[in-house]
N, C-alpha and C positions, 0 to 999 in steps of 0.2 A: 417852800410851801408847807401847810401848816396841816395835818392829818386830823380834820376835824372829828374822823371817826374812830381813831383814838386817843382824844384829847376831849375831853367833855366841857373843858373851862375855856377850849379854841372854842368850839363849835356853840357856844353863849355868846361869848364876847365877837362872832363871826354875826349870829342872829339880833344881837343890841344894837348892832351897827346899821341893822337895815330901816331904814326910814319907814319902809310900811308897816313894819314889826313894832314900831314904837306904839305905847300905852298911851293913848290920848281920850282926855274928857268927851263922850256921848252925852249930849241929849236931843230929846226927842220931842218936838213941837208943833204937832199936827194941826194944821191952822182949822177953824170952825166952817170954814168954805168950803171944807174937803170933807168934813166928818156932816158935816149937812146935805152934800151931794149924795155919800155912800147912801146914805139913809134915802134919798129921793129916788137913787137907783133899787133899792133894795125893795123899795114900795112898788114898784113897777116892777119888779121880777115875772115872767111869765113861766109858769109850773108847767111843768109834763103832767102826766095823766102817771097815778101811781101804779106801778107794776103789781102782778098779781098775787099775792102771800104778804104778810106782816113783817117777815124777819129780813134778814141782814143777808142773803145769800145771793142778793141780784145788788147790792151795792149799799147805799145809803138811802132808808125810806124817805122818798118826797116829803111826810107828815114831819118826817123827823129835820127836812131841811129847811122847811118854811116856817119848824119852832126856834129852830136854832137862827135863821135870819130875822125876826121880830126880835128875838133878844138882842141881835147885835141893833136893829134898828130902834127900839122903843126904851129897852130898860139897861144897855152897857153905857156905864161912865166911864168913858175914853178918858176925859181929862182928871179926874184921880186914878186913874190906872197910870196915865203918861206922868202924874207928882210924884206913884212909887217909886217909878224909874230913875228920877233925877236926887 
């Protein structure tokens, strides 16, 4: 038996061999049915009532979450972010 902990060239040639380990091509192709729905859910969001004070100490402000979901929903180009990827 082969002392992978001190053999650093065992314990490579131990990890190459593992099938889930292997380097395989990713891409990523989020079909238009799914990035149209997110958006029809996201339009339908129903908002809490925002907490009392401006700042960040009770979590994430409401104002600050229904800016950030109009971006994902109205101005994020999903499909040139997903060409970077590829």
């Amino acid at each position: 038996m082969v002392n992978t902990r001190s053999d650093p060239k065992a314990a490579g040639a131990a990890r190459a061999s593992t099938p889930r380990e292997e380097i395989r091509p990713f891409r990523i192709e989020v079909p238009q049915e799914d990035l149209d729905d997110l958006r029809e859910r996201l339009a339908r969001t129903r908002w809490p009532d925002e907490l009392p004070g401006e700042d960040w100490s009770r979590g994430v402000p409401v104002s600050y979450l229904k800016e950030l979901a109009e971006y994902w929903r109205q101005d994020y180009d999903w499909h040139k972010n997903e060409s970077l990827l590829k």
